[in-house]
N, C-alpha and C positions, 0 to 999 in steps of 0.2 A: 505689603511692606517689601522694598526693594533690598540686595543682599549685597552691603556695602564690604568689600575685603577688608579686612583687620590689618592693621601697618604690625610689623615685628615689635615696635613698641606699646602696643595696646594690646597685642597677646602673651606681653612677656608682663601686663600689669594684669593679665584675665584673674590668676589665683588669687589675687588680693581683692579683687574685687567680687569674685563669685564662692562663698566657703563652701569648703566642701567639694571644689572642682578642683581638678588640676588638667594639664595639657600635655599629653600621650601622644605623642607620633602625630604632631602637627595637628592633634584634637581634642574637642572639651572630653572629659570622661569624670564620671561619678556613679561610685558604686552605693548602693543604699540598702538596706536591710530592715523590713516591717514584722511586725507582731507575729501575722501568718500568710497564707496566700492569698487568704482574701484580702486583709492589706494592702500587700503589694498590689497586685491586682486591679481595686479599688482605684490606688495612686495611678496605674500607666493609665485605666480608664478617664484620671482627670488629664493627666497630660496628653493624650489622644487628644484631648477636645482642643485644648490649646494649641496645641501643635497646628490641627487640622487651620485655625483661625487666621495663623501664622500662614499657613503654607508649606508648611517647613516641617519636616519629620525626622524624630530622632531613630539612630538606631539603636536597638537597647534587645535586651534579654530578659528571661523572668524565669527564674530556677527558685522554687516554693515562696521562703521570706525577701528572696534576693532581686532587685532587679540592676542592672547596668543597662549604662547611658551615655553614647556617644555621639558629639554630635560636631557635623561640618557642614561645610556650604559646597557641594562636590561642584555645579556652575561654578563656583567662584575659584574654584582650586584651592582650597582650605577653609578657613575661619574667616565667617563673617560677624556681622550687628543682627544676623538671624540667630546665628547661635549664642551670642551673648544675649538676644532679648529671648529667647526661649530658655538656656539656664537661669535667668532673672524669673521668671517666670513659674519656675519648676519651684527654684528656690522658695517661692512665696508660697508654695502650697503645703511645705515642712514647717513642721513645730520648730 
């Protein structure tokens, strides 16, 4: 999948359209919080797999229940239709 750049109008509709995202310093970001570490854990290991599918890797952290998740299209100079189909994405794997 190719990494179309986001127009200023389509990243200023991203938080309505992805819950739970919002956009930090010209990036998706979502912080998330699981049961325990295997949880979390668990979760980056499903998104690893997707990401991998995509091409496209987020970058994110994992401190015990906690993991953070930011994500951009550094080729493209900010936010792409990668990083909206990969928080789409993310999004479907949460209750």
């Amino acid at each position: 999948m190719a990494a179309t750049p986001l127009t200023a109008e389509q990243i200023s509709a991203l938080p309505a359209q992805l819950p739970g995202w919002s956009v930090v310093e010209g990036k998706l970001h979502r912080e998330l919080s699981f049961a325990d570490f295997i949880a979390a854990f668990g979760f980056m290991a499903q998104v690893a797999l997707i990401a991998e599918s995509l091409g496209h890797h987020p970058e994110w952290s994992n401190v015990w229940n906690r993991v953070t998740i930011t994500l951009t299209t550094h080729d493209a100079g900010g936010l792409s239709s990668l990083d909206l189909e990969l928080a789409q994405r993310i999004n479907q794997l949460l209750p």
